[in-house]
N, C-alpha and C positions, 0 to 999 in steps of 0.2 A: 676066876671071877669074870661076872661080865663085863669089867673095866681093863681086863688085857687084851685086848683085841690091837694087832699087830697086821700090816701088809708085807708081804716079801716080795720082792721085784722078780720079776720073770725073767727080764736080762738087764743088762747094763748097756743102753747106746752111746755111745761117743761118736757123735757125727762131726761138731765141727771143731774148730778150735777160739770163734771166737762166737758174739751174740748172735742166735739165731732170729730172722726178720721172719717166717713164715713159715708154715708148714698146711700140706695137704695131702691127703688121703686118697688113694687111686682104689678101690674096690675090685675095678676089674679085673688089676695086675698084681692085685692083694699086696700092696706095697701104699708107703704114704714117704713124701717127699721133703726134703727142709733146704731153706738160702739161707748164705749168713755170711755177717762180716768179711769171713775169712775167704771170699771169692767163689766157693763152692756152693752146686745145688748136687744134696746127695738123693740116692734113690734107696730107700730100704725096703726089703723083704719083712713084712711083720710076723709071717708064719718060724723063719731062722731066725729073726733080729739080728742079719747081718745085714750089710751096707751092700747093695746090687750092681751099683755106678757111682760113680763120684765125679759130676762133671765142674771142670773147671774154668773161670773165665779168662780174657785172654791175659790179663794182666796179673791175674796166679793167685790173687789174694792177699793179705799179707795185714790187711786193721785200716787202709788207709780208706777214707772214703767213696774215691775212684775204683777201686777193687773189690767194691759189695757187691753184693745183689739184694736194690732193694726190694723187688719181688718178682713170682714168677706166677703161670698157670698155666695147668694142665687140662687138654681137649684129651675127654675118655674115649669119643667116638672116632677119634684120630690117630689116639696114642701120641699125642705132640706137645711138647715141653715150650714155653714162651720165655723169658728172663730178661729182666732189665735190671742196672743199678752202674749208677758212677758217670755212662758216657749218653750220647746221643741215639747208641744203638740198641736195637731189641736182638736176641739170639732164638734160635729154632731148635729145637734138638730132640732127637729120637731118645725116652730112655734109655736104651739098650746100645748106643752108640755114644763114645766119650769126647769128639767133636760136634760142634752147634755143623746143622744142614745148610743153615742160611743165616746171614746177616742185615737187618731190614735199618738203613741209619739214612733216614729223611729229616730226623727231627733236628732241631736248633740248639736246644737243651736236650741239660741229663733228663733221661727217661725215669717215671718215677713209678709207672705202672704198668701193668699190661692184663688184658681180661678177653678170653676166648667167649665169641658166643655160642653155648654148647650144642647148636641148632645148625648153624652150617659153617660154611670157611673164613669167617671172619676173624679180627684179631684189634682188639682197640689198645692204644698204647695212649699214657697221659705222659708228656713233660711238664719239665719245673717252668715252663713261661704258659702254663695253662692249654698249649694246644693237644688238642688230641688229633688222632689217628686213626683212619680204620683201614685196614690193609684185607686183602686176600689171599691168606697160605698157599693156597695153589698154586701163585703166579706168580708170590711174593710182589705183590702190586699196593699200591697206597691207593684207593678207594675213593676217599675224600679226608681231607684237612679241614677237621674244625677251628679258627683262631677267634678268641675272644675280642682280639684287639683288630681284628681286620672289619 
């Protein structure tokens, strides 16, 4: 009848172990990406739906607030990974490499976001006291500081 109509799952992902804050879709590397509580930003293959990388932060995860990541993004024309969550620092990371490239910590506060402009080497990062940031990947250089209160 046309009232059984059922889905059956293609695979089963188990990426993290605790809530996930984010996920994004890499088209180029046929892969989409997830952060989550548990300290890790995984890279999965969607063609296997297995897991590519599993990078982790430096504090390992574990549910506490300090050990998230509250988000991350991916530059397609770079192949470069951004991450923030918990401390003052943003992380760099190569998919394909399971240590961050560089560590960018100017800010004051926890970082609470970060957003590649997909046009050139920029890198804008938001903390919890409202400043932002705009850095240069190349140089790993901070650019200019926006402070709301300055």
């Amino acid at each position: 009848a046309d009232d059984d109509f059922s889905i059956s799952p293609l695979a089963t992902w188990k990426p993290h172990t605790e809530w996930v804050y984010r996920i994004r879709v890499a088209p180029q590397i046929t892969a989409f990406m997830s952060s989550s509580l548990d300290g890790t930003l995984q890279v999965w293959d969607i063609e296997k739906g297995e897991s590519i990388t599993k990078l982790k932060t430096e504090t390992g995860g574990g549910g506490a607030p300090q050990d998230c990541l509250h988000a991350f993004d991916y530059n397609d024309h770079f192949n470069l990974l951004a991450s923030c969550g918990g401390s003052n620092a943003v992380l760099l990371w190569s998919p394909a490499v399971k240590s961050p490239l560089q560590r960018l910590q100017e800010h004051r506060a926890v970082v609470l976001d970060v957003a590649f402009n997909q046009n050139d080497w920029s890198l804008i990062t938001l903390a919890e006291d409202r400043v932002l940031k705009v850095w240069d990947v190349r140089n790993f250089q901070c650019l200019q500081t926006i402070d709301p209160k300055a």
